[in-house]
C-alpha positions in Angstrom: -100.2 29.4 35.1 -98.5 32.6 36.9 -96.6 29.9 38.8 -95.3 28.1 35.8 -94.8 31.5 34.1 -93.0 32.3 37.2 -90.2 29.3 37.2 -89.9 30.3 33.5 -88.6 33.4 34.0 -86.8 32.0 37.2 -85.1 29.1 34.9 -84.4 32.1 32.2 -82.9 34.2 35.0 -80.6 31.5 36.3 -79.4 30.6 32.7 -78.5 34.7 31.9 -75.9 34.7 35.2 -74.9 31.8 34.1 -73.9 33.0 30.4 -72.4 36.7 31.6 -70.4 34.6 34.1 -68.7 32.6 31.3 -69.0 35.4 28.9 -66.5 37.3 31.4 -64.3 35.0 31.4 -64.3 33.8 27.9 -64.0 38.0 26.6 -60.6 38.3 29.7 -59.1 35.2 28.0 -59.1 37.1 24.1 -58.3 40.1 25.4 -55.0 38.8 26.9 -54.8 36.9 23.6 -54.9 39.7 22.3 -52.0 41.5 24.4 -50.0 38.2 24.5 -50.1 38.3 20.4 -49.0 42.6 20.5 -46.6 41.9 22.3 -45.1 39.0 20.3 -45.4 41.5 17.3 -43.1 44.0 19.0 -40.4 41.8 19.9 -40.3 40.4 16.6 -40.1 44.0 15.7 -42.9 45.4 14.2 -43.3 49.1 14.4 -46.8 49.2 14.6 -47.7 49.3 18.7 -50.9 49.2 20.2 -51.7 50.8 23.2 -52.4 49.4 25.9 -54.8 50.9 28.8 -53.2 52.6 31.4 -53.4 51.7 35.4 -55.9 54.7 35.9 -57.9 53.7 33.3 -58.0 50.2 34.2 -59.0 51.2 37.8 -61.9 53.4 36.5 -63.6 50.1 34.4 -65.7 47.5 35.7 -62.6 45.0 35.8 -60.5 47.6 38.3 -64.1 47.8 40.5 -63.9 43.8 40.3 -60.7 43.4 41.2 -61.0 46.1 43.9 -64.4 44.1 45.6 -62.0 40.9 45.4 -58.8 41.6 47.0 -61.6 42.9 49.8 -63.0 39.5 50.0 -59.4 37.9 49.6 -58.2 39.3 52.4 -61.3 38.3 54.7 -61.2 35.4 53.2 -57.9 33.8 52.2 -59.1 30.3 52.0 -61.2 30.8 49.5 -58.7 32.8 47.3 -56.2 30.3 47.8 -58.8 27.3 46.5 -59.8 30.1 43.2 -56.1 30.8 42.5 -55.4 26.7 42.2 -58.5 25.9 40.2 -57.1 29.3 37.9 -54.4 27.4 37.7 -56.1 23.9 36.8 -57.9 25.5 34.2 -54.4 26.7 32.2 -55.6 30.5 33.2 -52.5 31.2 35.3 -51.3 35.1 33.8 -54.8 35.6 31.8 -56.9 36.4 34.5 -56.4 37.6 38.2 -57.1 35.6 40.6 -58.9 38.8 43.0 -60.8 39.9 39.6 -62.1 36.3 39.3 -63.3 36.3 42.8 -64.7 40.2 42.2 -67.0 38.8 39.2 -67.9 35.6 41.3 -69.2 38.1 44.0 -70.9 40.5 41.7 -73.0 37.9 39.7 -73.8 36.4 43.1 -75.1 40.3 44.1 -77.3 40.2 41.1 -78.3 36.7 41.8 -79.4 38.0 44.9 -81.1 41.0 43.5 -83.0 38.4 41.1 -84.4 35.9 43.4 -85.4 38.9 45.9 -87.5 40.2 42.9 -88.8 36.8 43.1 -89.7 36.6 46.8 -91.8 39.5 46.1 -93.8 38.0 43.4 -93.8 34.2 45.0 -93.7 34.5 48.6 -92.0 31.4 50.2 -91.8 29.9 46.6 -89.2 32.8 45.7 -87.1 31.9 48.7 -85.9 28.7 46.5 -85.6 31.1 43.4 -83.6 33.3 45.7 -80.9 30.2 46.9 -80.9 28.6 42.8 -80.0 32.1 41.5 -77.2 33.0 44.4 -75.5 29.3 43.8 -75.6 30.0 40.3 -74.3 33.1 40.3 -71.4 32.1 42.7 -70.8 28.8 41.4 -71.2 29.1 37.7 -67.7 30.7 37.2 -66.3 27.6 39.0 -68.3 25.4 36.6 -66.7 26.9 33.8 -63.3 26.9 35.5 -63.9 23.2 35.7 -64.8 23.2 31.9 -61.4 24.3 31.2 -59.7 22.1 33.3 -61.6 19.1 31.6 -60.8 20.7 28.1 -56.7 21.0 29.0 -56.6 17.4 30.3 -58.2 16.3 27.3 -55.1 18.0 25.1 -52.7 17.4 27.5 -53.5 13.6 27.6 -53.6 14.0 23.6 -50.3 15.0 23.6 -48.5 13.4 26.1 -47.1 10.6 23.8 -46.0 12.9 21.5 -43.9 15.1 23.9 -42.5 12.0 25.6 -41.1 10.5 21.8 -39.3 14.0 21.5 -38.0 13.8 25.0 -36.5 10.4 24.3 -35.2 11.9 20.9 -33.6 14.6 23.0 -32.0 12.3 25.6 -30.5 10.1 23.4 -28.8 12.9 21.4 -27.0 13.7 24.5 -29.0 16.7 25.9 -29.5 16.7 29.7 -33.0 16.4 30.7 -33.1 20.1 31.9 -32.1 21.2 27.7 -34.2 18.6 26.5 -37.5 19.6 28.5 -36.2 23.2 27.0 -36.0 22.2 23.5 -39.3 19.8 23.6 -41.5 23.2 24.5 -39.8 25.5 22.1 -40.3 23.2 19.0 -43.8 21.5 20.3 -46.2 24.2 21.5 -48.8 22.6 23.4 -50.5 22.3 27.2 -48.6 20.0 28.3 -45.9 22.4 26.7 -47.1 25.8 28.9 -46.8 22.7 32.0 -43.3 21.9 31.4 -42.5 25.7 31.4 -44.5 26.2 34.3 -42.1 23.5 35.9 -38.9 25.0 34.4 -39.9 28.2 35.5 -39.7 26.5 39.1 -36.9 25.0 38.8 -35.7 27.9 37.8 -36.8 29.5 41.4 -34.7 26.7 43.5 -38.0 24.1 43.6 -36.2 20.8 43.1 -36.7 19.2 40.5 -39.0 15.9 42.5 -41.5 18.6 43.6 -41.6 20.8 40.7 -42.8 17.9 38.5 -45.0 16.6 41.4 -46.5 19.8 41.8 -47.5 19.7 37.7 -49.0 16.3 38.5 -50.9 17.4 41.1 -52.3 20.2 39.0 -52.9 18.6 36.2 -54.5 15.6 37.9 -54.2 12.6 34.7 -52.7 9.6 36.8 -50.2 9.1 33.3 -48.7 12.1 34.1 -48.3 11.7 37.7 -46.3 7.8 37.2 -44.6 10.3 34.5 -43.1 12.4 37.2 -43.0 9.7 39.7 -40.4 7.7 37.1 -38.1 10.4 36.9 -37.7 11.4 40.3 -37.3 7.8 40.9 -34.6 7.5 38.0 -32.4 11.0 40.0 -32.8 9.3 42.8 -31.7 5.7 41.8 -29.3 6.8 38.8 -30.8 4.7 36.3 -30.6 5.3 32.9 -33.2 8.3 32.2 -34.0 6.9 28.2 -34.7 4.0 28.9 -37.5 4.9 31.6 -38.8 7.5 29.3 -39.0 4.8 26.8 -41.0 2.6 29.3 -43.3 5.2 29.9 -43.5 6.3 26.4 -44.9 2.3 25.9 -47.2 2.7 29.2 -48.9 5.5 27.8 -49.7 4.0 24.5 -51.1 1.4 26.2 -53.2 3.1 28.6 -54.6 5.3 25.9 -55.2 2.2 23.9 -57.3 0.5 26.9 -59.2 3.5 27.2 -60.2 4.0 23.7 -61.2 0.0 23.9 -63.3 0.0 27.2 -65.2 2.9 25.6 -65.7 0.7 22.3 -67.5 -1.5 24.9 -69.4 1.2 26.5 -70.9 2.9 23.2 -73.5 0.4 22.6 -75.2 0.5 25.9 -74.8 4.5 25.2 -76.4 3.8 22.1 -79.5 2.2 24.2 -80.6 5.7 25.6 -81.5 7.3 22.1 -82.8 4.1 20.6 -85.3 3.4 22.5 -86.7 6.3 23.1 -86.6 8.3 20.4 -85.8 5.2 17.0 -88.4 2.6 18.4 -91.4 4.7 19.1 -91.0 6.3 15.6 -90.4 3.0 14.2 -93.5 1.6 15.8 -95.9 4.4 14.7 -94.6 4.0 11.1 -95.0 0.4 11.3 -98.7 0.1 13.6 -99.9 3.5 12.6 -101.6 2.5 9.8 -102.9 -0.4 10.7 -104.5 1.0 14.0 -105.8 3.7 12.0 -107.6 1.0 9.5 -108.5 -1.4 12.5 -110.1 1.8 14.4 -111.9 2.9 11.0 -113.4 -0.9 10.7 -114.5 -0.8 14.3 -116.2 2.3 13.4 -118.1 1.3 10.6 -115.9 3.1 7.9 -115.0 1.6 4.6 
């Protein structure tokens, strides 16, 4: 029993680092909401203004601490801040969240991981040292997991939406806007991901990226294969000087078909899904409704029972 009460409270412990690690992140994405929505309010020219913390205030929170114990482990180890500032980046988090305060909060739930499964080797002995290596990986690893939640959740929308954008980039080209003014106009009327991507690739252009690596470097981050022929097609279409609306148009058809070839082949997967729940949970209740009462009666006449 003090074993099994034991992995309880292990199991419990593991699950709370996981929750304040994606509490943290989920609280720094409203509160730059939050500040992204202010300041909207002023340029539109509201008088009302909220103030905002100042730099010595930030630096006297737990956030400033954070970001402090990061950019100490950044520059020891650059690798791994490099690898956490492109899944930030995956995830649609570029501007709402430093990279160094991510990797701060990564190494203080893995420090009260630590301090967990050490209470644990005191209580289990040997038994604790696996408590001690679940709650450090969790602790480490579970703001990664969630990063990886929001990159699953933007590629879903982004995927959603990519017809869409492509139809109003067609519209655009063939009222004689250059693809430049076009992309411009698409993420000014449409907001969307795959809007804030085509930004994010303006804004490079913008730098002096050519245009072939700017929309490679979206594909790469966004990581759908639609978008990546996408890009492919129109650095192909620079490159060869064909006509720009008419590839847009061919990929505008590709996409719709893709899409429509996924949503089949998971038509054909749902009734194997649909095996899982029915036979464990639908025919064992169907078959004690059904033979209960019969075994019951059979089992009473064995007995002797009327």
């Amino acid at each position: 029993m003090p074993v099994l009460q034991a992995a309880a409270i292990a199991l419990a412990a593991a699950l709370g680092v996981a929750v304040l690690a994606a509490g943290l992140v989920h609280w720094r994405h409203r509160v730059i909401v939050k500040q992204r929505v202010a300041a909207l309010n002023r340029e539109l020219g509201e008088t009302e203004r909220r103030p905002l913390p100042t730099n010595v205030e930030h630096r006297s929170t737990a956030r400033g601490l954070a970001a402090r114990v990061g950019a100490s482990v950044a520059n020891r180890f650059p690798n791994e801040a490099g690898a956490l500032s492109r899944r930030v980046d995956s995830a649609g988090l570029r501007g709402a969240i430093q990279t160094v305060e991510l990797l701060g909060w990564k190494v203080v739930c893995a420090i009260f991981g630590a301090a967990v499964g050490a209470w644990f080797v005191t209580k289990l002995g040997p038994v604790g040292l696996v408590m001690l290596a679940l709650c450090i990986g969790i602790g480490w690893f579970g703001i990664d997991f969630m990063l990886a939640r929001y990159h699953s959740i933007r590629r879903r929308a982004i995927l959603r939406d990519l017809p869409t954008v492509m139809d109003l980039l067609v519209l655009s080209l063939e009222a004689g806007m250059g693809l430049d003014r076009a992309l411009r106009t698409v993420i000014h009327e449409y907001r969307s991901a795959l809007s804030e991507e085509i930004q994010h690739v303006l804004r490079d252009i913008d730098l002096g990226i050519g245009r072939g690596e700017a929309f490679e470097r979206m594909a790469l981050r966004v990581g759908l294969d639609d978008l990546r022929s996408l890009s492919r097609a129109i650095i192909q279409s620079e490159q060869l000087g064909v006509s720009l609306v008419n590839v847009m148009h061919v990929q505008s058809r590709e996409v719709r078909l893709s899409r429509r070839r996924a949503a089949e082949a998971e038509a054909l997967r749902a009734p194997v899904k649909m095996l899982i729940p029915l036979v464990i949970f639908i025919l064992p209740t169907l078959f004690m409704l059904l033979l209960g009462p019969v075994g019951l009666r059979a089992a009473a006449a064995l007995n002797g029972q009327p």
